[in-house]
C-alpha positions as CSV (number, residue, x, y, z in Angstrom):
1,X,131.6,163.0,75.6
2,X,128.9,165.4,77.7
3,X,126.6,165.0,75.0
4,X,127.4,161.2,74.1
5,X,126.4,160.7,78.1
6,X,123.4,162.3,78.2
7,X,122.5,160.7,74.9
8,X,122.8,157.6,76.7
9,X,121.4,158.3,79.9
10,X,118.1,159.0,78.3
11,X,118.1,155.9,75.8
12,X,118.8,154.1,79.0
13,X,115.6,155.7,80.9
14,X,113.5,155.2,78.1
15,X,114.2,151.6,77.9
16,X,113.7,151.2,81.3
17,X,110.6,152.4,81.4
18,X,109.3,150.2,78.6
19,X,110.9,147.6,80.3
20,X,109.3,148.8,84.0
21,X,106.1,149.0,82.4
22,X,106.2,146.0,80.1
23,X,105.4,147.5,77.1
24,X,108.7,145.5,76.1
25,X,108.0,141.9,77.9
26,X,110.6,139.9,80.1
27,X,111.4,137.4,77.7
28,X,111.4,139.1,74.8
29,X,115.0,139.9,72.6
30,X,116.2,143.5,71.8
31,X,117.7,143.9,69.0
32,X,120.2,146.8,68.5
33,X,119.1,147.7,65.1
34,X,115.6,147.7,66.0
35,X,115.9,149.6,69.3
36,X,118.2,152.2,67.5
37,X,115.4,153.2,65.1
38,X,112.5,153.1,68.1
39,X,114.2,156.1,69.6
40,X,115.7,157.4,66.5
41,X,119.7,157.1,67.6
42,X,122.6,155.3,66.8
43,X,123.7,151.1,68.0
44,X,126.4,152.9,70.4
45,X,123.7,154.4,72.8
46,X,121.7,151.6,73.0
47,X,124.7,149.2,73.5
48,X,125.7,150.9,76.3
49,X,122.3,151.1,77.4
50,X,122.0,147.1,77.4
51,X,124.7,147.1,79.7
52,X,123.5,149.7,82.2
53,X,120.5,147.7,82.2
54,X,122.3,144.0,82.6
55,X,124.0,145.6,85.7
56,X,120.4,146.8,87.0
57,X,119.6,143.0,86.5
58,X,116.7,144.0,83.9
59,X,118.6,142.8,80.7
60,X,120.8,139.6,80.0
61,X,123.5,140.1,77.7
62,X,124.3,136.4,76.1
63,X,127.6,136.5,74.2
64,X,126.6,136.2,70.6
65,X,123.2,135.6,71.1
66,X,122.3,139.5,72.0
67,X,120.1,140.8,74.7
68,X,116.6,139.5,76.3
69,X,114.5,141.0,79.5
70,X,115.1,139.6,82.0
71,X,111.9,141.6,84.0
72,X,111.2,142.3,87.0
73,X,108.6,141.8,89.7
74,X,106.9,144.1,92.7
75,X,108.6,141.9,95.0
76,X,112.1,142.9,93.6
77,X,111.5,146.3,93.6
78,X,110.6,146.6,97.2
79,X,113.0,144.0,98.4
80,X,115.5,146.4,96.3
81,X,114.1,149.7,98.1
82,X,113.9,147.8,101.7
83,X,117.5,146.9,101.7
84,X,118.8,150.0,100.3
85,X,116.6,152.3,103.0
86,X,118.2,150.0,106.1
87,X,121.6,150.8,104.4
88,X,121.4,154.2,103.9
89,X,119.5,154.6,107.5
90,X,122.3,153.6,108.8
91,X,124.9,154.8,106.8
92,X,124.2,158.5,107.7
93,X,123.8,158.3,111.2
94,X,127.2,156.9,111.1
95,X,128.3,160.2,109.0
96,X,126.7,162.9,110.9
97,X,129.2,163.3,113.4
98,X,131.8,163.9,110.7
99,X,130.3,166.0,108.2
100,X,132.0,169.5,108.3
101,X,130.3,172.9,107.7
102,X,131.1,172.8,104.1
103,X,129.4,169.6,103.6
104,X,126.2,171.0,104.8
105,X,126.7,173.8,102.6
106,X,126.9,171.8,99.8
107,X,124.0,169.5,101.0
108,X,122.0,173.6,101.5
109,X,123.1,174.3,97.7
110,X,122.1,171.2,96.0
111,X,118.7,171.4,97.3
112,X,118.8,175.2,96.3
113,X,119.7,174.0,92.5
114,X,116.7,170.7,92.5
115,X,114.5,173.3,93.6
116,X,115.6,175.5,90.2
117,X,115.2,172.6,88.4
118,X,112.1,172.0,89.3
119,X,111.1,175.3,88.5
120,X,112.7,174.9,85.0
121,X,111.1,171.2,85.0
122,X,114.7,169.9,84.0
123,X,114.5,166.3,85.4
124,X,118.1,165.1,84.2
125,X,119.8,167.8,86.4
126,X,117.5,166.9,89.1
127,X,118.7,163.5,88.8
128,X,122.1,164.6,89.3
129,X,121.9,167.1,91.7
130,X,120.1,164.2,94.0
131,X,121.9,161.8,93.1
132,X,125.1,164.2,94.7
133,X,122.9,164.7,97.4
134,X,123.0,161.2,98.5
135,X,126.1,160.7,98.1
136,X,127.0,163.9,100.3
137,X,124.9,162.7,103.2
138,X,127.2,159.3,103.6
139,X,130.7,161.4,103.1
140,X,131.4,161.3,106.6
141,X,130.6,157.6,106.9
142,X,133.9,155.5,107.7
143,X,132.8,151.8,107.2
144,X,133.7,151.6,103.4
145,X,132.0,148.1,103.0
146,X,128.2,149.5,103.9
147,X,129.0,152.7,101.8
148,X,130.1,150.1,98.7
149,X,126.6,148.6,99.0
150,X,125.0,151.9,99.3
151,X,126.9,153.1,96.1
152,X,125.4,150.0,94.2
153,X,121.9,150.3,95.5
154,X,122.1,154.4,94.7
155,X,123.1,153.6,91.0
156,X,120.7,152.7,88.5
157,X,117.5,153.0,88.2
158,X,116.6,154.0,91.5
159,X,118.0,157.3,91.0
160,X,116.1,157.5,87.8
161,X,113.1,157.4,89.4
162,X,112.0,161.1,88.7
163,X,112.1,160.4,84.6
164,X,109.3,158.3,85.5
165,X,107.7,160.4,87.9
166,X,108.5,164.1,87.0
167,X,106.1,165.7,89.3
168,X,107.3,163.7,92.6
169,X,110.5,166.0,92.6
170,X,108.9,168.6,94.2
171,X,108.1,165.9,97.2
172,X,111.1,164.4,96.9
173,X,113.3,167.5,97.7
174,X,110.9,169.1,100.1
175,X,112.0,165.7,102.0
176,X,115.3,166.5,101.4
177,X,114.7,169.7,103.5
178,X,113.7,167.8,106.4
179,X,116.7,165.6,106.2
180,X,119.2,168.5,106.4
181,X,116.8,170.0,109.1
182,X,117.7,166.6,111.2
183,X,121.2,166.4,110.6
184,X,121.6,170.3,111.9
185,X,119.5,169.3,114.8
186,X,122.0,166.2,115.0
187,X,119.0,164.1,115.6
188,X,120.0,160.7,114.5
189,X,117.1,158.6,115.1
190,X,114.5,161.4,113.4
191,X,117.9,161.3,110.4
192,X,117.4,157.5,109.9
193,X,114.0,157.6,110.2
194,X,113.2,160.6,107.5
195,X,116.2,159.1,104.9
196,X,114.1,155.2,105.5
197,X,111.1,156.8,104.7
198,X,112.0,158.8,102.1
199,X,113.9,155.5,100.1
200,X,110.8,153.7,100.7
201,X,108.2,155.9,99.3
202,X,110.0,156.1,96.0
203,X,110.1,152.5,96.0
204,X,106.3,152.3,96.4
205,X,106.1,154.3,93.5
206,X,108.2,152.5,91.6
207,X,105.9,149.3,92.5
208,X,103.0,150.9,90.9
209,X,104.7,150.9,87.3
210,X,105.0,146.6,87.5
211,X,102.2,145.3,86.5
């Protein structure tokens, strides 16, 4: 199943990135069969691909009819990025006060392994490892409703960012660094401040792939 998942994780990213880039336009109708020999794998990849995608909003799945673009503009992108920044702003600030010693731990070590796989240029576990990161920084929120919407906004494609850009991970998790640094200083306006920022740069990235 491990290798089925990572199989599909990287059809996914590749589509998205033709999609992103619109080297497949919004619009236009993917066929299974015809995707499945572009990247050389079997229909089950790229079915579950289509989905990932519909649930980013970038593909609509009609029954019987198969799968179109959908596209996307600059605007959704950064109104995308905008929203999820405020959420995740103020969704740590609300967990500092309740993450324990072995949270930070874990937030030390997983920036210990993205800096190995930088080193080893291995961008899938980076994706992970940040990714977990995230997710580790709101564990001590309590309001379940704004961590939902953070969960939503974290899956997808904006945590796929680094396929895109491989050599923004090195920025990426020396930002990371400055987060912890905040949360041990248990500074929560310089927290909210360095987690907006950091949200929001990827997303201006991100806008510089739609053309």
């Amino acid at each position: 199943m491990k290798d089925f998942n990572t199989l599909q994780e990287k059809v996914t990213a590749l589509l998205r990135n033709d999609i992103l880039t619109q080297e497949i336009k919004p619009g236009e109708r993917l066929v299974q069969d015809e995707l499945a020999s572009k990247y050389g794998v079997s229909r089950m990849p790229i079915r579950e691909a289509l989905r990932s995608l519909e649930r980013e909003g970038l593909v609509l799945i009609h029954p019987y009819k198969g799968a179109e673009v959908v596209g996307t503009t600059k605007d959704d992108i950064e109104e995308l990025y905008y929203i999820r920044s405020i959420l995740e702003g103020i969704t740590v600030v609300k967990s500092m006060n309740f993450l324990t010693k072995e949270d930070k731990q874990q937030l030390q070590r997983l920036i210990i392994e993205m800096d190995i796989d930088i080193i080893n240029n291995q961008v899938d576990e980076f994706v992970v490892h940040n990714k977990e990161f995230h997710i580790v920084l709101q564990k001590g929120c309590s309001w379940t409703k704004i961590k939902m919407l953070t969960k939503e906004y974290i899956e997808g494609y904006p945590s796929h960012v680094p396929r895109l850009y491989p050599d923004m991970m090195s920025i990426s998790n020396q930002e990371h660094k400055q987060i912890l640094k905040a949360l041990e200083e248990m500074n929560p306006l310089k927290l909210q401040r360095l987690v907006e920022n950091h949200i929001m740069r990827v997303g201006n990235m991100l806008t510089e792939l739609i053309k």
